[in-house]
N, C-alpha and C positions, 0 to 999 in steps of 0.2 A: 730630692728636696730642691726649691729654689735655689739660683745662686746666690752665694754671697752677696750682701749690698757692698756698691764698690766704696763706698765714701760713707760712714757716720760723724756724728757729732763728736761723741764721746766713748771712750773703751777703757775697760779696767783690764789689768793685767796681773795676772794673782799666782805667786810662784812659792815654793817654800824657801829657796836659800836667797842671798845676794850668787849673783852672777847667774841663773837659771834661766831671767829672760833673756841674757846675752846669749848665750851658749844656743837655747833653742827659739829666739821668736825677735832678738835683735833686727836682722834685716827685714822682717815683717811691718814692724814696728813703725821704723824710718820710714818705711811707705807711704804709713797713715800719716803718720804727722807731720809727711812733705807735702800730702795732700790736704791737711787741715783738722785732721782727726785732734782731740785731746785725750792723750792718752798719761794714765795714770798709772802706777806700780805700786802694789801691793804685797812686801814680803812678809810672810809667816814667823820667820825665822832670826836669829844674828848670825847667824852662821859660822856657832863658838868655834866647831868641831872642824874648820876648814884650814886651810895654809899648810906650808912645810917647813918654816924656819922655827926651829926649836928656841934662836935666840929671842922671840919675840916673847911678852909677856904677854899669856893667854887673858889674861884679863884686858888689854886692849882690844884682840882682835873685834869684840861689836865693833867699838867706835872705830876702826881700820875699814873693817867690812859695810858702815855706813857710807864711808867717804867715797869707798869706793863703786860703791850701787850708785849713790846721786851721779859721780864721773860720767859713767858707764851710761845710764841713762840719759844724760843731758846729750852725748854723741848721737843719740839717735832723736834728739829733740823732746825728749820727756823731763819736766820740771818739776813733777809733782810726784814722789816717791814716801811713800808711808810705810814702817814696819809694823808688826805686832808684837815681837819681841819675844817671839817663842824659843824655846831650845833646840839648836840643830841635833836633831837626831833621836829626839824625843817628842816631834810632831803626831798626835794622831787627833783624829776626828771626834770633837767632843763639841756639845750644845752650846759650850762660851764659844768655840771657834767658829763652829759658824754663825752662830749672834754675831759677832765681831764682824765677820766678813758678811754677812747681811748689810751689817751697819755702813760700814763702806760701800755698798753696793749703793743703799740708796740715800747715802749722801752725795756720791759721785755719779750718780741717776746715767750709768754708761749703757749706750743701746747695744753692746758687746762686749762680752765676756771672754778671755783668752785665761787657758788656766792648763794644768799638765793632768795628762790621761789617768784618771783612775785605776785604767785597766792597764795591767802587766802586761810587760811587752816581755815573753819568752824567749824569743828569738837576742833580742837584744837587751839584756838582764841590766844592765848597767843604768840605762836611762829610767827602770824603775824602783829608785831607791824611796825605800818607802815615806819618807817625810813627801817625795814627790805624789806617792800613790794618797796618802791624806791630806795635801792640797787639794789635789784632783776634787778628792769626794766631799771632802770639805765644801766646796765652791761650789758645787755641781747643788750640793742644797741646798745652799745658800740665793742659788739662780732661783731655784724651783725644788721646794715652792716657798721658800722662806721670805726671799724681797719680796716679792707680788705678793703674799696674804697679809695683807690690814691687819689682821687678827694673829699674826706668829708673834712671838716676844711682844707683846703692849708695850716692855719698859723702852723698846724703840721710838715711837710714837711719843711718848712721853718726852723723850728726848729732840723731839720733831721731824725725824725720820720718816718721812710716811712712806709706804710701800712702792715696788717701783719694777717693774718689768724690763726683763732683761731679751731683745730679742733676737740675738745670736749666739753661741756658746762654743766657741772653737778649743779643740784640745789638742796640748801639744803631744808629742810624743806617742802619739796611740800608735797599737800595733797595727790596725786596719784604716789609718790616713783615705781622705779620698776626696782631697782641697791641695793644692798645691800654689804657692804664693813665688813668684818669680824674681829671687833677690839678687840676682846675676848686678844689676847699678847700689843696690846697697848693702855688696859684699863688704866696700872699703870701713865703712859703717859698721858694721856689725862686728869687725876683726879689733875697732878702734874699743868699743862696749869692750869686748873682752879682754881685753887687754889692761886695761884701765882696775881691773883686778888684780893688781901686781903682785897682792901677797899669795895667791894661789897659783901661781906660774913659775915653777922652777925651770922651765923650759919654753920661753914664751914664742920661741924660733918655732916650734913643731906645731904652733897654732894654726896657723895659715893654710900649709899643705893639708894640714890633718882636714880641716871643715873644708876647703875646695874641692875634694876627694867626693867627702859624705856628700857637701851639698850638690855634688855632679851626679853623683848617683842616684839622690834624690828626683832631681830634674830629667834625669834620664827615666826612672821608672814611671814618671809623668808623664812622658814621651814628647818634653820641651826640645827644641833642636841643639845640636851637640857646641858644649860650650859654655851652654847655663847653668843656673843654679837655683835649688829652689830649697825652701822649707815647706813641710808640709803638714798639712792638720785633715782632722775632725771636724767637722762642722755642724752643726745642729740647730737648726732652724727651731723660734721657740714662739710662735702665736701668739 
């Protein structure tokens, strides 16, 4: 496929919990929108089922877990964060969700899509926990062919949405990556996003070693020179 275009206008960033773009597409992010990209965030989720302090009242953590996605986001220059307000852990793929995320697609008329791999990553079990796995395919219809056909949902249109093509589709976390994005300058960046999730970090020391680790490996099996760091995607070129 072509390369990636280096620079768009605009990108949606579609993830199931708070903290999901930190964790995998934070330094990516920073990229764009050092270079001028406007990128948007999209979570699925509140992310009831997250944190480890028992003394907190679970009926706070949404409003916790809002505060701290806007934080998290604004470190890597993203202002514009929208949830849907789904259940963590009770995410799957249904015609309101991707109506919904249609709906944001082409409101937010973004010429790129970033969203998390549909596909099971065996190898590495852990990054496909399934609200991630029904983001993925969520989004993935929603790209195509759901925004671009005039004719899917009318009650969009209605709404003044008109249809809107989407023409890059990057995913994160896929087993078979074959994009690698070089975040070695907006490491500092990316550790700041995560971080800024304070109720999910009972250990927030082990953060740092832990992703320099993955993301050297990363950039090493790219065959970046030794040193770097990279996140890496899917990418799918979309006509």
């Amino acid at each position: 496929m072509p390369a990636p275009l280096p620079v768009v206008e605009r990108a949606l960033v579609v993830t199931a919990h708070p903290d999901d773009a930190d964790f995998g597409t934070a330094g990516t992010v920073a990229q764009w929108t050092g270079a001028g990209t406007e990128v948007t965030y999209l979570v699925l989720t509140d992310g009831q089922a997250g944190g480890f302090d028992d003394a907190t009242d679970r009926g706070e953590i949404p409003a916790i877990r809002h505060r701290e996605q806007r934080a998290a986001a604004a470190r890597v220059g993203v202002d514009d964060v929208r949830f849907l307000g789904g259940i963590d852990g009770e995410l799957a793929v249904t015609l309101d969700l991707v109506r919904e995320i249609s709906a944001v697609i082409r409101a937010v008329r973004p010429q790129r899509v970033l969203t998390q791999s549909p596909e099971r990553d065996w190898q590495r079990l852990y990054r496909s926990h399934p609200d991630h796995l029904a983001a993925g395919e969520a989004t993935v219809q929603a790209v195509y062919p759901a925004a671009r056909n005039p004719y899917a949902f009318p009650e969009l249109r209605e709404r003044g949405l008109e249809a809107w093509t989407v023409g890059e589709l990057w995913l994160a976390a896929h087993p078979r990556p074959d994009h690698a994005v070089d975040v070695t300058d907006t490491f500092e960046a990316k550790i700041d996003a995560i971080l800024s999730h304070r109720s999910q970090h009972p250990d927030p020391d082990a953060i740092r070693p832990m992703l320099h680790r993955a993301l050297g490996d990363t950039a090493q099996g790219f065959g970046l020179p030794a040193g770097r760091l990279a996140e890496a995607f899917l990418v799918v070129d979309l006509p």
